[in-house]
C-alpha positions as a Markdown table, in Angstrom:
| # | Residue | x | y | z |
|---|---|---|---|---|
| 1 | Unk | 221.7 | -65.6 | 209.7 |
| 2 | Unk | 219.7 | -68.7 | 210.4 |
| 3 | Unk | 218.2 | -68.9 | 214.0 |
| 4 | Unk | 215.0 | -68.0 | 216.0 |
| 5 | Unk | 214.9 | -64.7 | 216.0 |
| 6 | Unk | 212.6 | -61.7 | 218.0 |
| 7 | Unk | 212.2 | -58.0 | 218.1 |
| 8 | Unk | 214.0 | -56.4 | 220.8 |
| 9 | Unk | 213.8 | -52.9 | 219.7 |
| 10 | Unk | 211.5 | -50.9 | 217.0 |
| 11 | Unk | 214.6 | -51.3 | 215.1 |
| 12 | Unk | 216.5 | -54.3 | 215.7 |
| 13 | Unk | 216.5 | -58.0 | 215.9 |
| 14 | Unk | 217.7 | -60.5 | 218.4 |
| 15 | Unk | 219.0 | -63.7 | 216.6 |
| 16 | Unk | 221.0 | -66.4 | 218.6 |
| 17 | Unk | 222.0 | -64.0 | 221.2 |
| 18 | Unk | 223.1 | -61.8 | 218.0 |
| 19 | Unk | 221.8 | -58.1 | 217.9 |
| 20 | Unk | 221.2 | -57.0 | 214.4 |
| 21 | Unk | 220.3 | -53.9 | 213.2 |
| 22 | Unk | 217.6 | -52.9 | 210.1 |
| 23 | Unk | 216.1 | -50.4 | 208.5 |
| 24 | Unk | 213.4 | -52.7 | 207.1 |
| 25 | Unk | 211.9 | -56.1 | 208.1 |
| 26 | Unk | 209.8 | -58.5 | 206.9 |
| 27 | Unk | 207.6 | -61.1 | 208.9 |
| 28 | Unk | 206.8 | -63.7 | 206.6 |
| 29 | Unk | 206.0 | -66.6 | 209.6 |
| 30 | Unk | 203.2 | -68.2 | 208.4 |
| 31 | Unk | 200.4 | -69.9 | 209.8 |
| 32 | Unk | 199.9 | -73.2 | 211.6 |
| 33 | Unk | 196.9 | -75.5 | 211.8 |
| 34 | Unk | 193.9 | -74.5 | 213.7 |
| 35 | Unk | 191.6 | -77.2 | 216.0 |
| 36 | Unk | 188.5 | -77.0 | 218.5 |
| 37 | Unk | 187.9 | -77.7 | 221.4 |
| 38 | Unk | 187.9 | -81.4 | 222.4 |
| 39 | Unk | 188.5 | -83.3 | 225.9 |
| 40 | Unk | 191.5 | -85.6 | 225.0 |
| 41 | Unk | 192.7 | -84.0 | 221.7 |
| 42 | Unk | 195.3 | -82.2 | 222.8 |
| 43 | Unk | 197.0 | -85.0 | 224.4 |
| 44 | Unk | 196.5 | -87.4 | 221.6 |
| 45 | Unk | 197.7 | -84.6 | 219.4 |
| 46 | Unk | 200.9 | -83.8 | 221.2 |
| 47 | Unk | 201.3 | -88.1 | 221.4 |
| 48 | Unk | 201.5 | -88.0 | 217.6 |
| 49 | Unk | 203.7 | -85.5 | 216.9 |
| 50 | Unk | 205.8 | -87.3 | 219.1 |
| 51 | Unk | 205.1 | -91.0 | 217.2 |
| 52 | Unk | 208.0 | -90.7 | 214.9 |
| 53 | Unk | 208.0 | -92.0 | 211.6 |
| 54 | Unk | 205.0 | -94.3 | 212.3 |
| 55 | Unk | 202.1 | -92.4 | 213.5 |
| 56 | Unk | 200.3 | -94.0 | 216.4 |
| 57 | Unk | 198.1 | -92.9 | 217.2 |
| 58 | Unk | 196.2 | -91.4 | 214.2 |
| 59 | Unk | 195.2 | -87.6 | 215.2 |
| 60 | Unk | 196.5 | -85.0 | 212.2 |
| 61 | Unk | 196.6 | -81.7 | 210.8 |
| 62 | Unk | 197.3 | -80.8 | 207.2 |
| 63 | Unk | 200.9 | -80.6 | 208.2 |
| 64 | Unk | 201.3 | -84.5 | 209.6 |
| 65 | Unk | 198.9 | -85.7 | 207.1 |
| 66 | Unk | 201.9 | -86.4 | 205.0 |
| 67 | Unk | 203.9 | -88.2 | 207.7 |
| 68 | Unk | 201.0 | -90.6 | 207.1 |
| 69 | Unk | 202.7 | -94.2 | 207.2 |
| 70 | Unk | 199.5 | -96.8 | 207.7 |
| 71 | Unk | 196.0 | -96.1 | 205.9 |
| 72 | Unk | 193.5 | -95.9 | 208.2 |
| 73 | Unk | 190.7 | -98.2 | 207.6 |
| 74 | Unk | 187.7 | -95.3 | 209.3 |
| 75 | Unk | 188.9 | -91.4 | 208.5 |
| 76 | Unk | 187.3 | -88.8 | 210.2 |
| 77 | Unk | 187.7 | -85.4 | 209.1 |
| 78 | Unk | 186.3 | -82.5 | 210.8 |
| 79 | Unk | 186.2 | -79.3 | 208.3 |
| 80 | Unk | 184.4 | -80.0 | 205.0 |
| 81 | Unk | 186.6 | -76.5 | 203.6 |
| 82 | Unk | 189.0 | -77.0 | 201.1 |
| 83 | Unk | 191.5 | -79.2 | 202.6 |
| 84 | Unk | 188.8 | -81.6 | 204.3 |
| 85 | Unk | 187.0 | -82.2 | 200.8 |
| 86 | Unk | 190.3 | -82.3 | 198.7 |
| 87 | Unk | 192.0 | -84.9 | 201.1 |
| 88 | Unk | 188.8 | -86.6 | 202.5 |
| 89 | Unk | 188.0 | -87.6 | 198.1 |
| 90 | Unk | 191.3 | -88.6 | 197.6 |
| 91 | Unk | 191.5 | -90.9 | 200.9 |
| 92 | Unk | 188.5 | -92.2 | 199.7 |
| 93 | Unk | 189.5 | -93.4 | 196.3 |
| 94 | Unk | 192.4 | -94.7 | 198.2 |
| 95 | Unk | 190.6 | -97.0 | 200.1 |
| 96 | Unk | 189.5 | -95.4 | 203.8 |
| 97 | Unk | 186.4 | -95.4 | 204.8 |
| 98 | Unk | 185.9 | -91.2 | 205.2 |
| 99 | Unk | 183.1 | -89.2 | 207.3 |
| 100 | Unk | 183.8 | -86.0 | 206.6 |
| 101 | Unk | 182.1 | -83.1 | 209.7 |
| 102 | Unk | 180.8 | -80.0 | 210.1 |
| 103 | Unk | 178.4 | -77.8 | 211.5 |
| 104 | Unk | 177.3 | -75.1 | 209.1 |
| 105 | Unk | 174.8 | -78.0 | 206.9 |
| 106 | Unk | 176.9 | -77.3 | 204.2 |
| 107 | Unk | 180.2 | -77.7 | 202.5 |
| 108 | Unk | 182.9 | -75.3 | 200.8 |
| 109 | Unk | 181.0 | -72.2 | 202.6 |
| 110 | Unk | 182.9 | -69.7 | 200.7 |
| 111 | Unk | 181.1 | -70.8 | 197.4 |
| 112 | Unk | 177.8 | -70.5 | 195.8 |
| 113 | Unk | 175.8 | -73.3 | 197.4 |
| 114 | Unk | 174.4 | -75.2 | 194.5 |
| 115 | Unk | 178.0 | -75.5 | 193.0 |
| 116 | Unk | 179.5 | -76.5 | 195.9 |
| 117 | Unk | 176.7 | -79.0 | 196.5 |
| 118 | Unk | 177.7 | -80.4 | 192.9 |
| 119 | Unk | 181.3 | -81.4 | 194.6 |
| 120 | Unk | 179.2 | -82.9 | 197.6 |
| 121 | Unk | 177.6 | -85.2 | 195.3 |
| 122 | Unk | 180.3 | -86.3 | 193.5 |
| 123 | Unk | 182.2 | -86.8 | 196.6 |
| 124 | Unk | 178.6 | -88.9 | 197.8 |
| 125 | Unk | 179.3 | -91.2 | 194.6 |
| 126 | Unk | 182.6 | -91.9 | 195.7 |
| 127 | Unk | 181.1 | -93.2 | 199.2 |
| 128 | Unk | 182.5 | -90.3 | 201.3 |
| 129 | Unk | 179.6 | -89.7 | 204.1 |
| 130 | Unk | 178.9 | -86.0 | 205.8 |
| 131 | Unk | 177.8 | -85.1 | 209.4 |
| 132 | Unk | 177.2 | -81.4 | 208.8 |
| 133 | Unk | 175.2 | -80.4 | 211.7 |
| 134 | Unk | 177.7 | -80.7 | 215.0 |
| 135 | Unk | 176.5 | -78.7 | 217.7 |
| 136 | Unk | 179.9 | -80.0 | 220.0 |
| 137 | Unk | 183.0 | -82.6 | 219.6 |
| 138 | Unk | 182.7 | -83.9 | 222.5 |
| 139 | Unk | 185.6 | -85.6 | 223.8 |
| 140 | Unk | 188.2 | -87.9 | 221.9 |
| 141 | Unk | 190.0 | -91.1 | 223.4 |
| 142 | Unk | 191.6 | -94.5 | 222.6 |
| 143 | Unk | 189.4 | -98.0 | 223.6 |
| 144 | Unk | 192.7 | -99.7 | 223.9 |
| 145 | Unk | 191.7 | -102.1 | 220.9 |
| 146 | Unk | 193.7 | -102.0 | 217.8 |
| 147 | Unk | 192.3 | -102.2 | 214.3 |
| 148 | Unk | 194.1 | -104.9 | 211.7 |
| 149 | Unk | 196.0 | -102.5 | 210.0 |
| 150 | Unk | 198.0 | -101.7 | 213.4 |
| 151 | Unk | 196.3 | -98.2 | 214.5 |
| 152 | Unk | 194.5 | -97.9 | 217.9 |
| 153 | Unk | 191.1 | -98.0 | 217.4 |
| 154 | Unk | 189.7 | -93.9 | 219.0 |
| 155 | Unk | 186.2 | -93.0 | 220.1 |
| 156 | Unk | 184.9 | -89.6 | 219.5 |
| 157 | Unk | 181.7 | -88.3 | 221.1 |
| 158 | Unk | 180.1 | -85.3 | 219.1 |
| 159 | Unk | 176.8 | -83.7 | 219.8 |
| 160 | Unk | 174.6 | -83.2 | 216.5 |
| 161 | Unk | 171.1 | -82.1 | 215.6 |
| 162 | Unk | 168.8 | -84.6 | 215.5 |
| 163 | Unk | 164.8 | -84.4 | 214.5 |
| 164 | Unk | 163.6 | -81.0 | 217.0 |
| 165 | Unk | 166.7 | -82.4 | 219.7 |
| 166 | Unk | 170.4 | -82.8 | 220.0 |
| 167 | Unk | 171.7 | -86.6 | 219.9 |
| 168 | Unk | 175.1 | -87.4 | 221.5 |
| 169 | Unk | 176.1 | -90.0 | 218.9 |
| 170 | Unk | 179.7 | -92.0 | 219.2 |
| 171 | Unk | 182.1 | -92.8 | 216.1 |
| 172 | Unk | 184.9 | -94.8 | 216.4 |
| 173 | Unk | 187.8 | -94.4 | 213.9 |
| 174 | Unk | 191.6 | -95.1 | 213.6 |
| 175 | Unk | 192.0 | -91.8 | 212.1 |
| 176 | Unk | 191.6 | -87.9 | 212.3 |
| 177 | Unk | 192.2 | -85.1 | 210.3 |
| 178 | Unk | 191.4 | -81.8 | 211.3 |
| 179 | Unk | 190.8 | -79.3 | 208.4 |
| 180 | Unk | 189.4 | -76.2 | 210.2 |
| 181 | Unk | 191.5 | -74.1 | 208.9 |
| 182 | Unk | 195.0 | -72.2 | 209.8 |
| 183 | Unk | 195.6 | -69.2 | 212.1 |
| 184 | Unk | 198.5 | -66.7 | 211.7 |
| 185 | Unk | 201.4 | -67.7 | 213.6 |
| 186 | Unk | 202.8 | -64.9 | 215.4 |
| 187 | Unk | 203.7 | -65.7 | 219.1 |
| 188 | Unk | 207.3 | -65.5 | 220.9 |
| 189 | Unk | 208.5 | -63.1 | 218.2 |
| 190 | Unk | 209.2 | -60.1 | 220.2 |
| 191 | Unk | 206.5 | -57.7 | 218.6 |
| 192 | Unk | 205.7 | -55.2 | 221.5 |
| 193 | Unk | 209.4 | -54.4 | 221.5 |
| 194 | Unk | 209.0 | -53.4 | 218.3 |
| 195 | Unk | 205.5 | -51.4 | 218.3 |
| 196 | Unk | 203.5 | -54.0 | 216.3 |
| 197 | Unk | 200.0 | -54.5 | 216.9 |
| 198 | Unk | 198.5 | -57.7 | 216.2 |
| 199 | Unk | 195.6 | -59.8 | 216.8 |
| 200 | Unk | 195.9 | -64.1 | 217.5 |
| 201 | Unk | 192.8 | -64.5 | 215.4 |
| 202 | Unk | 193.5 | -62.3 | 212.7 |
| 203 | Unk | 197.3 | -61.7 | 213.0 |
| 204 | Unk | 199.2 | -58.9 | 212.5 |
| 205 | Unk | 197.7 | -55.9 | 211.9 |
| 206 | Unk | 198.5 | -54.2 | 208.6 |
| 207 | Unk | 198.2 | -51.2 | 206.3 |
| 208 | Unk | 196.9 | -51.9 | 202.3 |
| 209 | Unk | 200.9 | -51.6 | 201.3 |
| 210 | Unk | 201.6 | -54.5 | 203.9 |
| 211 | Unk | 202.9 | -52.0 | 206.6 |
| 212 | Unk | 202.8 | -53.1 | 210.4 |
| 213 | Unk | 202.1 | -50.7 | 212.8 |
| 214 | Unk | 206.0 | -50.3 | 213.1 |
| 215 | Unk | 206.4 | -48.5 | 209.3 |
| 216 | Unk | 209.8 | -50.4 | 209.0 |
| 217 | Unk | 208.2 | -53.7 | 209.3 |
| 218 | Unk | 206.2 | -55.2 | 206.8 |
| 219 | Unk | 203.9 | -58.5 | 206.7 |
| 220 | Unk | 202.9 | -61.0 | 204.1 |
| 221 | Unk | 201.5 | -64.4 | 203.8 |
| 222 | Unk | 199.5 | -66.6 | 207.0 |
| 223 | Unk | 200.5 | -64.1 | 209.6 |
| 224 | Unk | 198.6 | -60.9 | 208.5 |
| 225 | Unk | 195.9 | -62.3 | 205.1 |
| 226 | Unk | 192.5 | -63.2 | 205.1 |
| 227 | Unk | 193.5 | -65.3 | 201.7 |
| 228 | Unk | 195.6 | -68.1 | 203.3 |
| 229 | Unk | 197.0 | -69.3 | 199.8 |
| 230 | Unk | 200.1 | -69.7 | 198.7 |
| 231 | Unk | 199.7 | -67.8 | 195.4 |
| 232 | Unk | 198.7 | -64.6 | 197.6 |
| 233 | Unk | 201.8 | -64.9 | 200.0 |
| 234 | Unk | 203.8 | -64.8 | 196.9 |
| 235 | Unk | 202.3 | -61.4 | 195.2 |
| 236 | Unk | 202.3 | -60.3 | 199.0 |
| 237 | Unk | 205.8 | -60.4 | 198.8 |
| 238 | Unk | 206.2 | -59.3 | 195.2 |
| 239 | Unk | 204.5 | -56.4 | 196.4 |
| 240 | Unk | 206.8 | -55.7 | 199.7 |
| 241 | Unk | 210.1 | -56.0 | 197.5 |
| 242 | Unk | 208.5 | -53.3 | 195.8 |
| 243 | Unk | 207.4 | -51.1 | 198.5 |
| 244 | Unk | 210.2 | -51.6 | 200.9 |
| 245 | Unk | 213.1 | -51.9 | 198.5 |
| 246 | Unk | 211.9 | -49.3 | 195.5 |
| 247 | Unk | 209.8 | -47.1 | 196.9 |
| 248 | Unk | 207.1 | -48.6 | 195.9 |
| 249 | Unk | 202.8 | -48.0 | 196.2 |
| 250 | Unk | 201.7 | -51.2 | 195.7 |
| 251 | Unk | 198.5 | -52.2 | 197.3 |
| 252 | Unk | 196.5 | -55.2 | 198.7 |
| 253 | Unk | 193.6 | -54.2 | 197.5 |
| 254 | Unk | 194.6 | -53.7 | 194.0 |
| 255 | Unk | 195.0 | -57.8 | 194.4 |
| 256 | Unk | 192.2 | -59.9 | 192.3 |
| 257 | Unk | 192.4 | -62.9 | 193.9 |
| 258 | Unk | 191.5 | -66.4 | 192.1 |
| 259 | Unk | 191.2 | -69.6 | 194.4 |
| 260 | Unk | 190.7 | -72.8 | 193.6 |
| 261 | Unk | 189.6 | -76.2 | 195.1 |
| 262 | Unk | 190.9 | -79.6 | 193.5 |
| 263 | Unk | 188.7 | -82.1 | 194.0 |
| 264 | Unk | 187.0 | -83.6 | 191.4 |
| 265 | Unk | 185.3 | -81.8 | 189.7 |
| 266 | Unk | 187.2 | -79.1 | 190.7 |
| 267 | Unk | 185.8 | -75.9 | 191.5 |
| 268 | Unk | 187.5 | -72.1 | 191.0 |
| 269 | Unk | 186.2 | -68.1 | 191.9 |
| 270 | Unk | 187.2 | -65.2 | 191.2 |
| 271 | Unk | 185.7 | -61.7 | 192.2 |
| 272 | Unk | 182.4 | -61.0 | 193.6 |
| 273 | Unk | 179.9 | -64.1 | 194.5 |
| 274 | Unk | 175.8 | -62.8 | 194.1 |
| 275 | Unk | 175.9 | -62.6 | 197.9 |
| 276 | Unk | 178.6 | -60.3 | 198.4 |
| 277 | Unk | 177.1 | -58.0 | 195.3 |
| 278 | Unk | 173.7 | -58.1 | 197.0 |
| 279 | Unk | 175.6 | -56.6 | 200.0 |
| 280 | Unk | 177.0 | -54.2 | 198.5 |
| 281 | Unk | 173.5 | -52.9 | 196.6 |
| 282 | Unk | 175.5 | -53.3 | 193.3 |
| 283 | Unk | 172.4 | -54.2 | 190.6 |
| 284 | Unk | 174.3 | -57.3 | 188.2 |
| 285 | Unk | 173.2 | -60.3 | 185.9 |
| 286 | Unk | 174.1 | -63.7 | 185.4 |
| 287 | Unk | 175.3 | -65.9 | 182.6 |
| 288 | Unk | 176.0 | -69.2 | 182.9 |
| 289 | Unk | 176.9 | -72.1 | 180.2 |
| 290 | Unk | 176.7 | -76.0 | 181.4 |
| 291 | Unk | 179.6 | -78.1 | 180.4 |
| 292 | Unk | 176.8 | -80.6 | 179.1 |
| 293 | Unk | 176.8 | -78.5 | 176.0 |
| 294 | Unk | 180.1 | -78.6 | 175.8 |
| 295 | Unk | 181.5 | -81.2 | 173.2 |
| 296 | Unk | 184.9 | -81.8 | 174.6 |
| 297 | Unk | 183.6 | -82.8 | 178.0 |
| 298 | Unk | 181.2 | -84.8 | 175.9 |
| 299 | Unk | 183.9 | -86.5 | 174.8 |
| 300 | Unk | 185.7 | -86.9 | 178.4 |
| 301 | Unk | 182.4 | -87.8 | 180.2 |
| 302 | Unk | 183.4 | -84.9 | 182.4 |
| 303 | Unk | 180.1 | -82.9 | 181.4 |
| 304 | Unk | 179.4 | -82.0 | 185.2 |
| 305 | Unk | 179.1 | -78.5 | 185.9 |
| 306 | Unk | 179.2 | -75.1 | 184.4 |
| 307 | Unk | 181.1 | -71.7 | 183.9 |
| 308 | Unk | 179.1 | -68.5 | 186.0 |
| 309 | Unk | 180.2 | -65.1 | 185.5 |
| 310 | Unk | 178.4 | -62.6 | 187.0 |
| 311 | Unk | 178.8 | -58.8 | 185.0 |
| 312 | Unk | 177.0 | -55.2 | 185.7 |
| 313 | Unk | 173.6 | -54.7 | 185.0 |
| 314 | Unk | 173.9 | -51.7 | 183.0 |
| 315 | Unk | 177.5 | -52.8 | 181.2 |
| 316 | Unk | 179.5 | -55.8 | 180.2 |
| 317 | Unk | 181.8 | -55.2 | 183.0 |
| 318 | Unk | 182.4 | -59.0 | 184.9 |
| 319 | Unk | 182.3 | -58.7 | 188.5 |
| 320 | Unk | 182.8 | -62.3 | 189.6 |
| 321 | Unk | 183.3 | -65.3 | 188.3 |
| 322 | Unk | 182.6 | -69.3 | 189.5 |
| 323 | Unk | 183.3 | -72.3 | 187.6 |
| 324 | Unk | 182.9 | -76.3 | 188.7 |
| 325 | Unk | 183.9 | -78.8 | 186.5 |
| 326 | Unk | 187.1 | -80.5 | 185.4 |
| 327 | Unk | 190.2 | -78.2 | 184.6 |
| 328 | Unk | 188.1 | -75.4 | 186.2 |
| 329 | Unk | 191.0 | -74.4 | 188.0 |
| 330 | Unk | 193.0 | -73.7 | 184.9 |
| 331 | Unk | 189.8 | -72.1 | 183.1 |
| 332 | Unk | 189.7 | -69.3 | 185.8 |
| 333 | Unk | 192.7 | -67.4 | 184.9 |
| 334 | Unk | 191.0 | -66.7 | 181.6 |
| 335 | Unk | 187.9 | -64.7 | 183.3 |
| 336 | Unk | 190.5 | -63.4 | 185.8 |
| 337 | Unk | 192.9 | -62.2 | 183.2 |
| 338 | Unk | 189.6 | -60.5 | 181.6 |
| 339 | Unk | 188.8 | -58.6 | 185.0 |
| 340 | Unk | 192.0 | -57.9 | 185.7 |
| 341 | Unk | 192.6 | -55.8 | 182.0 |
| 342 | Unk | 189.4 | -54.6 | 182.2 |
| 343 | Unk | 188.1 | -56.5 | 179.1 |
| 344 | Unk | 184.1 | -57.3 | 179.7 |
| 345 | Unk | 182.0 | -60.5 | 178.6 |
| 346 | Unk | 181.0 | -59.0 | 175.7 |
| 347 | Unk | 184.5 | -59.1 | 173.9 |
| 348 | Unk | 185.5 | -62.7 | 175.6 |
| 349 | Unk | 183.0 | -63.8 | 173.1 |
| 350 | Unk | 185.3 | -62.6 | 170.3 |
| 351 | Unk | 187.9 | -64.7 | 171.7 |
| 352 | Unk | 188.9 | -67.6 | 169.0 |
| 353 | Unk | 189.5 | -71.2 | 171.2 |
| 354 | Unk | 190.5 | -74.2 | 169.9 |
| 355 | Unk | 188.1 | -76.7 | 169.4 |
| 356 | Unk | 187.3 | -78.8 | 171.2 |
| 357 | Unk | 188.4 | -77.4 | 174.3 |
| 358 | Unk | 186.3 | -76.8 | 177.2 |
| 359 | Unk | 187.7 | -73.3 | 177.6 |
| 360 | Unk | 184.9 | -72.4 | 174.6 |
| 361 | Unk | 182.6 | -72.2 | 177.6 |
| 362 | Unk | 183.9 | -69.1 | 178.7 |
| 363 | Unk | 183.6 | -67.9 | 175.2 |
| 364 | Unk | 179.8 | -69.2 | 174.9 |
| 365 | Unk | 179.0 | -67.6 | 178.7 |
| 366 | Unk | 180.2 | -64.4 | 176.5 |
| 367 | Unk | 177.7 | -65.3 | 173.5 |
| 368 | Unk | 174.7 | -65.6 | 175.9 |
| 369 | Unk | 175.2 | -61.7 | 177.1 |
| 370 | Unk | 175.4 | -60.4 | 173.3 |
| 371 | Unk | 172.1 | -62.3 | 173.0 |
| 372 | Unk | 171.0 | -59.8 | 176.0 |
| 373 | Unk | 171.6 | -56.8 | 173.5 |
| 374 | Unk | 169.2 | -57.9 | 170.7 |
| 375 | Unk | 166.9 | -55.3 | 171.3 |
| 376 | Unk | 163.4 | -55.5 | 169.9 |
| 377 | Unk | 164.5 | -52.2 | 167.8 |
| 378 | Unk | 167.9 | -53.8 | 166.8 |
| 379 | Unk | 165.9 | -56.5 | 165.6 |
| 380 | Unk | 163.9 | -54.5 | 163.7 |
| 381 | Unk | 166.6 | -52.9 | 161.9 |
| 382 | Unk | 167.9 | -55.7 | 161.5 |
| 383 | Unk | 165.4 | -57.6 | 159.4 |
| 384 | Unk | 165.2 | -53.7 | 157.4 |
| 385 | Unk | 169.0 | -54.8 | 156.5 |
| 386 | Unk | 167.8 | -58.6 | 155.7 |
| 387 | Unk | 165.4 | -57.1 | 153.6 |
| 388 | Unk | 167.1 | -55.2 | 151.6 |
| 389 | Unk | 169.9 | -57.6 | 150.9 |
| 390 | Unk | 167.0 | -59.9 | 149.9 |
| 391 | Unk | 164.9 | -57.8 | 146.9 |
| 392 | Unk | 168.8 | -56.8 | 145.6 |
């Protein structure tokens, strides 16, 4: 049945006028792009949308970016998250002039600073400037005046900390993105009928085997996760096929969750970061290995970054995982493969890898923890042994 469809009962569905019955339901709807609070934007907003195959003017989400039809020749792009650093590089090396903005001071939050910062820089080389301290966007309006590529030229007023004050400061652009991330979609589809709770910043509201509060109705992807990737929403609803279908007991939390950036150099996680173990109280240690050491990004001048896995203090066991660098995105699964079979640093360093290949990082993080168990007694023993291989 293809239609917009609602809940008009706990146990039915009204599509196209059509009432059809269920035993169980899935709400799979998504999310759609989030914005803030701007005098003019939602006007300029709703004027594109309507624009057609040509965009004019210039105001987008990550949804219209691709209805894109002119380059701008200024890009402003307010996020500096995942989408905002992957689309503001490659805009760059395209030929925009990009300003990416933010208000936290830094960028790719969810990250460990210092790695992140590495993708900052490199984003820096490639001209890309950051405004990361906006106190308030301001307001956002065309000057009437056209740039040479055809857009209208737009004025946006933020608010940003200066030195010890806040300096109202004026850019004026032909195009802007907004990257602030998505929020679940779940309006106009009935849900009180049907007994499920849900919240418009969060979504719906569900149980760890994807249960609404309406037991027949289940939720995955946008709508109801924290993780707003597409490689979740699909195990989301590997796991309610499962559950709903075969009486299954599959839970969210049971999910290890890898993520991954793609700029260049890319950057990837998995796991625990330190600040989330410092939370939590859990005592770890960490091993890194830079990709400067590394011959095959030697030979790919791609020697920026490093592989950091973080492990129990008292065990091998890996906890979390970060790596920048080229590929990193494809090096993850390794570490995340390891956590999820419960294999620990120490045997990773068993692991034979090609050579050269910069997945022998991951081996060498492992190399650097076996170094951590060279007691001063095993060393002693150790040179007993020497000895007495040496006098036979």
């Amino acid at each position: 049945f293809f239609g917009r469809g609602s809940f008009n009962s706990d146990r039915t569905i009204l599509v196209n006028g059509r009432i059809l019955d269920f035993r169980k339901a899935v709400i799979a709807t998504g999310g759609i792009p989030a914005l803030v609070r701007m005098q003019g934007l939602e006007e300029l907003y709703e004027q594109t949308k309507r624009g057609g195959a040509r965009i004019n003017p210039l105001v987008m989400t990550h949804q219209t970016f691709f209805n894109m039809t002119i380059m701008p020749t200024r890009l402003a792009i307010i996020g500096p998250g995942v989408i905002g650093m992957e689309l503001g590089q490659a805009m760059q090396r395209l030929g925009s002039n990009v300003t990416i903005f933010g208000r936290s001071g830094r960028v790719l939050s969810r990250e460990d600073e210092d790695l992140s910062n590495l993708v900052r820089k490199q984003l820096e080389n490639d001209g890309v400037s950051f405004r990361l301290h906006v106190m308030e966007y301001i307001s956002i309006r065309t000057t009437g005046k056209v740039f040479k590529n055809g857009l209208p030229e737009l004025s946006m007023r933020i608010k940003e900390a200066g030195n010890m004050e806040f300096v109202e400061r004026e850019i004026k652009i032909d195009g802007l993105l907004f990257a602030v991330g998505r929020k679940p979609h779940v309006t106009g589809l009935g849900l009180n009928e049907a007994g499920i709770n849900c919240d418009e910043r969060t979504g719906l509201v569900v149980n760890n085997k994807l249960q609404t509060t309406n037991p027949r109705v289940y939720g995955v992807g946008d709508c109801c996760s924290k993780f707003k990737f597409t490689h979740v929403a699909d195990f989301m609803g590997r796991m309610v096929v499962r559950n709903a279908l075969f009486f299954g007991s599959a839970k969210m939390s049971d999910l290890l969750i890898p993520h991954a950036t793609f700029t260049t150099p890319e950057i990837a996680s998995v796991g625990l970061y330190e600040d989330d173990l410092d939370d939590k109280g859990i005592a770890y240690k960490v091993f890194e290995k830079s990709f400067s050491d590394n011959d095959r990004a030697i030979c790919d001048s791609a020697t920026t970054g490093m592989v950091r896995i973080r492990v129990d203090a008292k065990t091998d066991k890996i906890l979390g995982a970060s790596i920048v660098g080229a590929g990193a995105g494809n090096l993850i699964s390794e570490v995340t493969l390891a956590m999820q079979s419960g294999t620990g640093l120490a045997k990773l360093a068993s692991v034979i890898h090609p050579y050269p290949t910069t997945g022998e990082t991951v081996r060498q993080t492992g190399d650097l923890y076996n170094k951590t168990r060279m007691t001063s007694s095993v060393r002693q023993i150790l040179r007993g042994i020497i000895k007495v291989h040496r006098y036979k």
